[in-house]
Structure formats: C-alpha cells, structure tokens
C-alpha positions in Angstrom: -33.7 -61.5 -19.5 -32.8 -58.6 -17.6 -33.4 -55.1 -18.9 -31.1 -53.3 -16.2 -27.6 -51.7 -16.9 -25.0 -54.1 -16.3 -22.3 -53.0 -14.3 -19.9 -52.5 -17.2 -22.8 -49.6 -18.0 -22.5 -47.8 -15.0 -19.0 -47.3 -14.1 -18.6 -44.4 -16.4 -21.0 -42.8 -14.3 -19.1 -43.3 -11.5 -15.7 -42.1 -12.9 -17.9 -39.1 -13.8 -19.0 -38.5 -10.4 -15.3 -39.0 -9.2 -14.6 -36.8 -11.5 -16.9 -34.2 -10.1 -15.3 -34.4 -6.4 -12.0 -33.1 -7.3 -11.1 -30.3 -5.2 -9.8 -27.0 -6.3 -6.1 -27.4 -6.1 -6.1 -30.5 -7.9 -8.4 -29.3 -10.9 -5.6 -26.0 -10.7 -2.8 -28.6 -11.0 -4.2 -30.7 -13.8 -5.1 -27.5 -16.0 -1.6 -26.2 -15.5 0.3 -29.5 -16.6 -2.2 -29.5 -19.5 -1.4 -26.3 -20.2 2.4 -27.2 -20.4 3.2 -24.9 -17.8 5.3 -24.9 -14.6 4.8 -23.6 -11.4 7.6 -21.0 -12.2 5.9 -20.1 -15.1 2.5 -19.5 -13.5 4.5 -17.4 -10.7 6.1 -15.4 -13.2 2.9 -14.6 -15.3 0.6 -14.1 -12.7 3.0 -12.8 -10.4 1.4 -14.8 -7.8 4.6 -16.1 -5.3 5.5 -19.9 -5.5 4.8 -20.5 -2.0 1.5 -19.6 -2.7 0.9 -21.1 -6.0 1.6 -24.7 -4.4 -0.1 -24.2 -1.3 -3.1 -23.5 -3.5 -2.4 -26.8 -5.8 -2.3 -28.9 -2.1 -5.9 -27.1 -1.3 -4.4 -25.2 1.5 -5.2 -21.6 1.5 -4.1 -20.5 4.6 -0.9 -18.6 3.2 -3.6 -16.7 0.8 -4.2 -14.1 4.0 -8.3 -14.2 3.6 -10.9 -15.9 1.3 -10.7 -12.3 -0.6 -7.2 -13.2 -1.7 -8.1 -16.7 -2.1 -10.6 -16.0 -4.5 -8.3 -13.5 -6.6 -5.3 -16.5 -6.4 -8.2 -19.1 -7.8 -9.1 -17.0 -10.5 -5.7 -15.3 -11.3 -3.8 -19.2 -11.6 -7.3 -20.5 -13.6 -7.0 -18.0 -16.5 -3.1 -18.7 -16.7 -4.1 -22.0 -17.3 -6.5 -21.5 -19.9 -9.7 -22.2 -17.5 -12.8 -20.6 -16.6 -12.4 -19.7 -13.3 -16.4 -19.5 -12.4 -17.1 -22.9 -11.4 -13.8 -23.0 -9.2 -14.9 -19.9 -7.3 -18.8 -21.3 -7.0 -17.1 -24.3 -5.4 -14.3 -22.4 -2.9 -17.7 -20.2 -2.0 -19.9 -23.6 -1.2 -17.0 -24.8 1.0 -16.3 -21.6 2.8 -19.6 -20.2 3.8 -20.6 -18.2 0.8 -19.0 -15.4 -1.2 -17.3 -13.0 1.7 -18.7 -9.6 1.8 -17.3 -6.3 0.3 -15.0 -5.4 2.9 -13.7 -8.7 4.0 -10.8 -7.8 5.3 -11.7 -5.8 7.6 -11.4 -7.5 10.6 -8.3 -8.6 10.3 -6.8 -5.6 8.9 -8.5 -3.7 12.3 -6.3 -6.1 14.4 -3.3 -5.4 12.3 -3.2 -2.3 11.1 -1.6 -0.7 13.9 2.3 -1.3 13.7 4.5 -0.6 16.7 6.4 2.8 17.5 9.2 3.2 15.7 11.9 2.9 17.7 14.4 6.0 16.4 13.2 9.5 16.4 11.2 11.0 13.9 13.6 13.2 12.1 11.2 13.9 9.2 9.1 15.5 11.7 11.7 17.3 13.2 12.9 18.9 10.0 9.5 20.2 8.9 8.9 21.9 12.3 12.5 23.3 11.9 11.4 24.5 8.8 8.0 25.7 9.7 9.8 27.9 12.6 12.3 29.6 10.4 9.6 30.6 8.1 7.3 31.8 10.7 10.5 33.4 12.6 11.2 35.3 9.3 7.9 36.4 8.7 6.9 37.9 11.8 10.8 39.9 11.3 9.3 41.2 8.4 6.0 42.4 9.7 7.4 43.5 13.3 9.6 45.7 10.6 12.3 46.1 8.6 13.5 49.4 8.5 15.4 48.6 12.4 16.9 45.7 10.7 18.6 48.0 7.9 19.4 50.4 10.3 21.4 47.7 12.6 22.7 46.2 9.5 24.2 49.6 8.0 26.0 50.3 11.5 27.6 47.2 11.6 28.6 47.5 8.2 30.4 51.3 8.9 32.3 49.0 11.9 29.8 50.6 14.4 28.7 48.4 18.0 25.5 49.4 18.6 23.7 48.1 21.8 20.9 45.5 20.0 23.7 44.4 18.0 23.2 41.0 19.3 19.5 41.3 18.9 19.8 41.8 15.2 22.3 39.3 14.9 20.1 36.3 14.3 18.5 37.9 11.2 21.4 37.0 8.8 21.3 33.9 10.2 17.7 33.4 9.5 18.7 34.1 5.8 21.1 31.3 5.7 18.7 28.8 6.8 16.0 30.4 4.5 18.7 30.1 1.6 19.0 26.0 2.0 15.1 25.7 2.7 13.5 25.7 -0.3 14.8 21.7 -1.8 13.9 20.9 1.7 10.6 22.1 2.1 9.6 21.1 -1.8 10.2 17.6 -1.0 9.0 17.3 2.4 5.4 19.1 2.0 5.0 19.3 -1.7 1.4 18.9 -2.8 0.8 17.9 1.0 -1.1 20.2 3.3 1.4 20.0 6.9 -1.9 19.5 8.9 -3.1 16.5 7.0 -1.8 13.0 6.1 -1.2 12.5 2.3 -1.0 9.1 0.6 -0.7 8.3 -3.2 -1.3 4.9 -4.4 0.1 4.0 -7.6 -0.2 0.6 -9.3 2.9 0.8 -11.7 3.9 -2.3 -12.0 0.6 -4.0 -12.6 -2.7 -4.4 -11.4 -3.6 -4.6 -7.2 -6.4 -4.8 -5.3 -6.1 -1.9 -2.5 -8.3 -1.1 1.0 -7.8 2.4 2.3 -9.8 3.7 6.2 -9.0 6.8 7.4 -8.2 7.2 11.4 -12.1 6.5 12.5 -12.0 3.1 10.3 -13.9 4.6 7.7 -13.9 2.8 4.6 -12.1 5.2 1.8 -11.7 2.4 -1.1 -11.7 -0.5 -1.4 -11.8 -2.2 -4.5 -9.0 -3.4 -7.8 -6.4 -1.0 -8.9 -5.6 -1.5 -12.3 -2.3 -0.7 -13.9 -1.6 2.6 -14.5 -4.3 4.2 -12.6 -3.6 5.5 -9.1 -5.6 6.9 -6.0 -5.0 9.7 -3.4 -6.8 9.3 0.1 -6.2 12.0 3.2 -7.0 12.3 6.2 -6.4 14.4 9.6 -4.5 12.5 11.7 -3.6 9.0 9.9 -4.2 6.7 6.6 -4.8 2.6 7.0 -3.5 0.6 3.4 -3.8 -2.8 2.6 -2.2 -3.8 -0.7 -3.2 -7.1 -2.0 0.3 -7.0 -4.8 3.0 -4.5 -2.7 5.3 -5.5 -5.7 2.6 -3.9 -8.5 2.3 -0.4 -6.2 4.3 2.5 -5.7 3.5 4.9 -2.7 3.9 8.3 -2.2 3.1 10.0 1.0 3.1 13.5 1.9 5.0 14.1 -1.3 7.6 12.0 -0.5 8.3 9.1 -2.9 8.4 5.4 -0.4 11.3 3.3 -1.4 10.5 -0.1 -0.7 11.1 -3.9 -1.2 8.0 -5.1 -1.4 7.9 -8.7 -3.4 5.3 -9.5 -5.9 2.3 -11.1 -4.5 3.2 -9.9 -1.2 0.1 -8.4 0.9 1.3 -5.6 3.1 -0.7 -3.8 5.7 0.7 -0.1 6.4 -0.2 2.8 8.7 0.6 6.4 7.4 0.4 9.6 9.4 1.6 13.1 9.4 5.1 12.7 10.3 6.0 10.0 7.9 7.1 8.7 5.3 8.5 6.2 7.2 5.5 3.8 7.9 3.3 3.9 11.2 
C-alpha cells in the first residue's frame, strides 16, 4: 500500500505554482476585469494614457519612458483595481535589476534635455531689452538733468527753434514708450529677476512626479508633486524639467504663464532659460 500522494493530490500544487508565474501585465489584466472595469475606465481614473495602460497589460514597458515611470504605472493601475501594488513592484524589481536609484532618469534626461534652436527669433527677448533701454535711456535724462529739458521744452512751446532742438526731441518720445511700458514690463519680468531664469511648477490638475537640474546638471528636485502644491527653481543661465504627468502641471516661467497641450500621462522633458517662455 503506498503512502505517497497520488497524482490527483498534487496537481493543485502545480496549478498553484502556475499560478505564481504569471507576469505583471497579466495579474494587471485579471484584477481589472475583476474589478469590472475597462481599460477606458482605468485611463480616465488614473489618467494614465491607453496606449500605455495596454502595453503594460502585454508586459511591454517600453512606452513607460524608464523603470521610474514603470513602477509609478504598476502601482497607479494596481490600486485602480483594488490590488496591493507591493508584490507587483517586488517582482518588476527582481526582473529588472533591482529597484532603480533616486535619480533614475538622469541619463536619459542628460541626452535629451537639450532641444534644438528655435528656429524664429526670440522676440520675447527682444522686447525686454527694448524695454530695459527705454528705462535706462530715461533715467540717465533724468540724472544728466532736467532743468535743459524744460528749458528746450518751453521754447518750443513759445514757437521758438532753438539749435538742440533736435537733441531734445527724443525725450517726448521716450515718454510715449514709457507710457505703454508698464503692462509690458509686468508681465514679462514680474516676480522674475532679468538676470536669472524663473520657472514655476504647478501641479493643478493632479498629482506628478517632477525632476528639476539647473545649467551644471545639478539636481534641484526631484521627487512627487502632489496636487495643489507647486515648486519654484532658478537658476543663472537655464532650468532642465522633466514632468512625469504634463497634463496634471501648469508652468510659469519668468512670470509668464506657458500655454500648453500637454496630454495626461504625457512625460515631457523641457529646457527653460532667460529669454523664454517659449521652451529651450
């Protein structure tokens, strides 16, 4: 009489460890279906695109952009499905070399982050130059001294030609500019120092993790953004973003408001520097 399991006895241990070998996307899949959920539902919730969502689901997580945003996918689509994302995250880190380190994406933001010249002129630049001239033309009229100005300014007013006429014509001039600079100037510089790059992350529209370096690849932040809370980085000469949700974050640079149309999920990577807004 044998005192073994048959083999009736062991194939629920072998479903078990079948079990155990599914892979990611496929445990992602089933907890969503059990969850009565879509894919256009979890894309909606988590705000996660749909491209994305079923490239996970297949196991491919190229179209993630790292193993950082991989991770925050895996986890993001597991709680929309009810399910405890550790386990899922233990086994992406097993299968990819370990949890990444802080700054993952460094490497390839530093191949990246440098965007070509724009091709038009940089008429923002221009204007605040303009600007800056007319105010530093004015002021240095009214150190050099006023009192010739009103002089020149009462003889032409009693129909007199005086010989520096011409010289003191480009003072009321001056005032016509300085009339139309102040909406100008407040919206070009305001709360922005000229000499320095400004840039104002916002998450308004939800929650996004964000990686800011200044010009020498120094590390200014890097870490999760959570709705409603915002961070200001500056820098000398330029400021290197990576947003991990460009449709959760609105960005203001050197007091300028950036309109964009960044999608939801999108990753960007974006170069600011003293002449913008427009992006580097």
């Amino acid at each position: 009489m044998s005192i073994g399991n048959s083999p009736e006895d062991e194939r629920p241990f072998e479903d078990d460890r079948e079990e155990a070998r599914l892979s990611i996307g496929r445990v992602l899949q089933q907890a969503r279906i059990a969850a009565g959920l879509t894919v256009d539902d979890v894309s909606s919730a988590t705000r996660v695109r749909l491209p994305i969502v079923h490239a996970i689901e297949a196991d491919d997580f190229g179209p993630c952009g790292g193993d950082v945003y991989a991770r925050g996918h895996i986890r993001t689509l597991a709680k929309a499905a009810q399910l405890d994302p550790g386990p899922l995250l233990a086994q992406f880190d097993a299968d990819h070399g370990g949890r990444p380190a802080p700054t993952p994406a460094a490497p390839l933001f530093e191949a990246e982050r440098i965007r070509p010249e724009r091709r038009g002129p940089n008429w923002t630049a221009a204007m605040v130059a303009a600007i800056v001239a007319v105010v530093a033309f004015v002021g240095f009229t009214a150190v050099k001294g006023g009192g010739d100005d009103e002089g020149a300014n009462t003889q032409v007013a009693e129909g007199v030609k005086p010989s520096t006429s011409k010289k003191s014509s480009p003072t009321p001039k001056s005032d016509k500019h300085e009339g139309a600079k102040p909406e100008s100037s407040d919206s070009a510089i305001a709360a922005a120092p000229q000499d320095k790059v400004t840039v104002q992350v916002s998450a308004a529209d939800g929650k996004s993790w964000i990686s800011a370096k200044d010009h020498n690849g120094r590390l200014l932040f890097d870490g999760l953004l959570k709705q409603g809370e915002s961070k200001t980085f500056q820098d000398s000469d330029k400021v290197n973003l990576v947003l991990g949700d460009a449709g959760a974050i609105q960005l203001y640079v050197n007091g300028k408001k950036i309109e964009n149309d960044f999608q939801p999920g999108a990753v960007e990577r974006l170069t600011y520097t003293k002449g913008d807004p427009q992006v580097g």
